[in-house]
N, C-alpha and C positions, 0 to 999 in steps of 0.2 A: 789380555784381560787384567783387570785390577781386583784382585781378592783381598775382601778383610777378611780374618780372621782373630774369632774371640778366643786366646789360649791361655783363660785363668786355670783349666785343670792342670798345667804344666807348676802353679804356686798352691804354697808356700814348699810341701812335698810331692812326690810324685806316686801315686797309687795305681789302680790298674786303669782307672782312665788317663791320668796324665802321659803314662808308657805310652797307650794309643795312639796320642796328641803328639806326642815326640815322636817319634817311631814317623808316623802319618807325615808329618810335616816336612820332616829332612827327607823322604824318598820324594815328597812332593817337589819341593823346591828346588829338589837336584835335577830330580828328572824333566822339572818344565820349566828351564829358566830363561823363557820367553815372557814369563807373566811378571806380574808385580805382586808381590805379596806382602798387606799390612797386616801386623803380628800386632794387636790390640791386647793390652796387659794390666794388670793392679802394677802399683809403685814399687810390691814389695819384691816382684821381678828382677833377679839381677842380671845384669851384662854377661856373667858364667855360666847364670842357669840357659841363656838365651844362646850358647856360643853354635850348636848346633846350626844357627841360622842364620848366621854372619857372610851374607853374601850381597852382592851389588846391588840383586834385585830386590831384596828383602828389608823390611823396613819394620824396627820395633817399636810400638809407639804405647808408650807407657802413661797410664790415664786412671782415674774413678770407674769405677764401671758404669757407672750410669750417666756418664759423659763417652762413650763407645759412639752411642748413635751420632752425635753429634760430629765424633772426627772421622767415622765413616763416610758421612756428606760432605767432610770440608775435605775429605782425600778423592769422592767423587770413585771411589771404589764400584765396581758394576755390578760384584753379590759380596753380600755377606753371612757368614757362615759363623753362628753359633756353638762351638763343639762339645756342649755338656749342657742338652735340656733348657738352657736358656736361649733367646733371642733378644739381644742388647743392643744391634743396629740393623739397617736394612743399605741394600745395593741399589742400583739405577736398576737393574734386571731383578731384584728381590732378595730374598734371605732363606739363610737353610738351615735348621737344626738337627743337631746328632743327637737323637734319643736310645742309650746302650740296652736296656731294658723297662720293663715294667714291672721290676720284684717288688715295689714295694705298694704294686695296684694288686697284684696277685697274691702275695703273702702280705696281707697288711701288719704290724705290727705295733703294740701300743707308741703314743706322742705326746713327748712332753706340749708341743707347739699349742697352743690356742683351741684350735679348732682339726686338730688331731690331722693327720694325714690327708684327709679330703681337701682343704683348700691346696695342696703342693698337685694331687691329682688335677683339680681343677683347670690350677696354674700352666701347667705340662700341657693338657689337654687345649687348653686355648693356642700355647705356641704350637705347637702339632699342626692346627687345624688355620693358623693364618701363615704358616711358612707359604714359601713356594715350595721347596721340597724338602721332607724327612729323608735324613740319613741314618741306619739301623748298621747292624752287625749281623746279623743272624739272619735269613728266613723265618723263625720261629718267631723275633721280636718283630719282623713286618707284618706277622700274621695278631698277633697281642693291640699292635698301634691300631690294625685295622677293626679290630673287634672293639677295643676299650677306646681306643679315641676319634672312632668313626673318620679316621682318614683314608679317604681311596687307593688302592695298594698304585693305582700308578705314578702317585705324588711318592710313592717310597723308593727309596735309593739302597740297595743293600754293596756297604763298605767293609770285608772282614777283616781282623787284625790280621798279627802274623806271629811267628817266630823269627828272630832275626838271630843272626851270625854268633851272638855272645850266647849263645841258650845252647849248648854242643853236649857232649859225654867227659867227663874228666878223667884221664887215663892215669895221673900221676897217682902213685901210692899212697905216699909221703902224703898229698893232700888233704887226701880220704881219710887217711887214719887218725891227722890229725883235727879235722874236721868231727869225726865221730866222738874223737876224744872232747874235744870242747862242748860235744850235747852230751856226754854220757851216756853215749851209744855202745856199749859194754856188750850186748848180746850178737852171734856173728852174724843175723841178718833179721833186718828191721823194715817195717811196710810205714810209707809218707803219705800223708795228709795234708791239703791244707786247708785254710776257710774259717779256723782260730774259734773263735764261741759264735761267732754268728748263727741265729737260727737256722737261717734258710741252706745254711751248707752243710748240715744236718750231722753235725760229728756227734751229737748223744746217739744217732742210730748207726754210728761209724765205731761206735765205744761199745755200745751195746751186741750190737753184729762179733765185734772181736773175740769182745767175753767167750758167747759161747761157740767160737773156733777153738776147740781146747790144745789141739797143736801148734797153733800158733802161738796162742796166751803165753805157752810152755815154752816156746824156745825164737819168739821174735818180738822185738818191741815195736810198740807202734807208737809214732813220733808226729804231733801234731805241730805244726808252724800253722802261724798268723797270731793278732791280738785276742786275749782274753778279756773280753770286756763284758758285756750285756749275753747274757745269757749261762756266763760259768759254770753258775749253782747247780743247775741240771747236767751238767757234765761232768763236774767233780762227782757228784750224786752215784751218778751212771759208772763212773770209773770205782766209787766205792762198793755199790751194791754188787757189780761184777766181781770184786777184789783183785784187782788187776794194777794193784798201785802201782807194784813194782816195775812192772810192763810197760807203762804208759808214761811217754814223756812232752813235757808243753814248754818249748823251746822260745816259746812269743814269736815278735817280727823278727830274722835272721838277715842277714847282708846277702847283697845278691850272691856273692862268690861262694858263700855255702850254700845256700839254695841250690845251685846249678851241681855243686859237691852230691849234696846229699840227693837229689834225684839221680844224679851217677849212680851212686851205690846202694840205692834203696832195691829190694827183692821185690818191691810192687808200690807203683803211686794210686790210691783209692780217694775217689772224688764220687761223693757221693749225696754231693749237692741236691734242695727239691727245684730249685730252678735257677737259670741262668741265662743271660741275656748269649753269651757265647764261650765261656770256660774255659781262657787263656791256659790255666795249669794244665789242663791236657795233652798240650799241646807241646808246652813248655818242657814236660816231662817225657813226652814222645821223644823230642829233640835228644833230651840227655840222654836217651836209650833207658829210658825205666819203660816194665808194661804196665799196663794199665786195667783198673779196673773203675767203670764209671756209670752215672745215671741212666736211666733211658727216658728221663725226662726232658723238656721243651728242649733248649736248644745242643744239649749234649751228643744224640746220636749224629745229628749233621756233621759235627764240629770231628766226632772219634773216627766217623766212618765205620770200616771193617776191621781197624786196627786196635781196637782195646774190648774186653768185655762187658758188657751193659749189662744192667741188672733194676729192679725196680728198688728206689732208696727206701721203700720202706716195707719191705720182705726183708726181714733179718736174717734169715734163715737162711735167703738166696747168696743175702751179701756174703756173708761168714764163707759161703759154701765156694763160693766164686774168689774170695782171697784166698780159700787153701789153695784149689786149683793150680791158681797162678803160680803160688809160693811151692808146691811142691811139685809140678810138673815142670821138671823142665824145659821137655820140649815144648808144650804151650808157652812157658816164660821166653824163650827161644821168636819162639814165630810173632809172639804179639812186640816183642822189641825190635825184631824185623818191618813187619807191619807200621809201625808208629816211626820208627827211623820216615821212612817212604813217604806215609801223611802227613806228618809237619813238613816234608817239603815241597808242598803241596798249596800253601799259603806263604805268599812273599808280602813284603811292603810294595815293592816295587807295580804289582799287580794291584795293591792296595790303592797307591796312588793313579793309577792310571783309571781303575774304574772309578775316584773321585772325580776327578779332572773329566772325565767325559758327562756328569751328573753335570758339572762346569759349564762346558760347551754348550751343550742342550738348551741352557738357560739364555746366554747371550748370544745375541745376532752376530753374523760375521765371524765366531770363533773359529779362530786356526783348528784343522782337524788335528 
């Protein structure tokens, strides 16, 4: 087969779709280097960002976006594959787009844009519905596509990320300490967050929950990573009414290497998201041996399994009640980082790849099994 492949989520930075997109594409092109794979790119693409896929069979071709379709047909590609909600060329066999979720059909939220959020639905909604086939994440996001964008669940493809090899437990001391020191992790044990000001990862009811855990407040900081952008006010608000200044730390975006640090050694990772397309942190954090506690919203129980606590993100009461647990029961701390070790490995790339690659086959005549 000849695949193109659109992979602007991999520019200019890499976020949690770009991970996907990477991650996805090297188990892809390892594991089936029978195919031909064009790697369709903006200019701003470099040769280093791209080095992951520097193989005989792979071909980078660096272009406009809105010149894709065009060197799709002159590469005579037999599908092409979209991977971030857009569709910018088509295969001799058809086209496929990756749609991660629909947070921003379910939790609409104000737009500067024009015509506010509704023409981007619109947009989405039209590629969805002239693909050959949608590829999702989740079962909860194939059941969303099927409801909001009226496409038949058998045009759906469910692909789920993974944890890969770099995402472990960090055993060094030395690390830890010094890692804790550079956030001003001062208290001897502190519960991880992430999700930054976004509304929909719902850390004002993650701040508010804490407040009134009063053992906790008293002797464990709770450390939010990601950006503080659009939504703040109400979280700084939340952390003053509770008066939990001192408590509470906002670290921003953090480097992978402490991320992985600090789920090490965090006494509990609380995700307490109102929806999600599929909730890499969980999973992330499973790996590192943190336990967990998280939503029982859309796609989060599939994702936790039996391995982390679920709770409804907006019972306060529940939450609060469910991070003492964690935090002061040993043994449940114990069994759920047992549990979670087990679940993350439970999701490979390499499995990732393989059920793309057969959505692949399906489509073209004669495909090698």
């Amino acid at each position: 087969m000849r695949i193109g492949l659109d992979i602007s989520p991999l520019v200019p930075h890499r976020a949690g779709i770009g991970n996907y997109v990477a991650h996805l594409l090297t188990a892809l092109v390892q594991d089936a280097p029978e195919h031909e794979y064009f790697l369709y790119a903006p200019h701003s693409l470099t040769l280093e960002d791209a080095a992951a896929f520097k193989y005989p069979h792979v071909r980078l071709v660096q272009c406009h976006k809105g010149l894709m379709g065009w060197h799709a047909s002159r590469d005579r590609v037999d599908l092409f594959h979209g991977l971030s909600f857009k569709l910018s060329g088509w295969g001799r066999y058809g086209g496929l787009v990756t749609i991660y979720d629909l947070a921003m059909d379910r939790l609409p939220q104000r737009s500067r844009k024009l015509f506010g959020q509704r023409w981007s639905f619109l947009r989405t909604r039209r590629t969805a519905r002239r693909a050959t086939r949608v590829v999702t994440i989740s079962n909860h996001s194939a059941s969303d596509i099927v409801e909001l964008y009226r496409v038949p669940r058998e045009r759906i493809a469910i692909v789920t990320p993974a944890v890969g090899p770099e995402f472990h437990s960090v055993k060094n001391g030395d690390i830890i300490q010094s890692t804790l020191s550079r956030y001003a992790i001062r208290r001897s044990r502190f519960i991880l967050a992430g999700g930054g000001a976004e509304p929909r990862k719902n850390v004002r009811g993650l701040i508010q929950a804490f407040a009134r855990a009063r053992e906790l407040r008293e002797s464990c900081h709770l450390v939010v990573v990601g950006g503080m952008g659009r939504g703040v006010e109400a979280i700084q608000e939340a952390v003053r009414v509770g008066q939990i200044e001192s408590a509470v730390i906002f670290p921003g975006h953090v480097p992978f290497e402490d991320l992985r640090a600090l789920y090490s050694a965090c006494a509990l990772f609380v995700f307490p998201s109102l929806y999600e397309g599929f909730g890499m942190p969980v999973l992330e954090a499973m790996a590192c041996g943190a336990p967990v506690v998280s939503s029982n919203t859309s796609s989060l129980p599939e994702v936790a399994g039996d391995a982390a606590l679920l709770v409804d993100p907006m019972d306060l009461d529940a939450m609060a009640d469910a991070m003492t647990r964690v935090v002061q029961d040993r043994d449940l701390s114990a069994d759920l980082r047992r549990r979670g070790a087990i679940r993350a490995k439970e999701f490979s790339w390499e499995r990732s790849a393989r059920d793309l690659l057969k959505v692949y086959r399906d489509l073209v005549p004669g495909a090698a099994a």
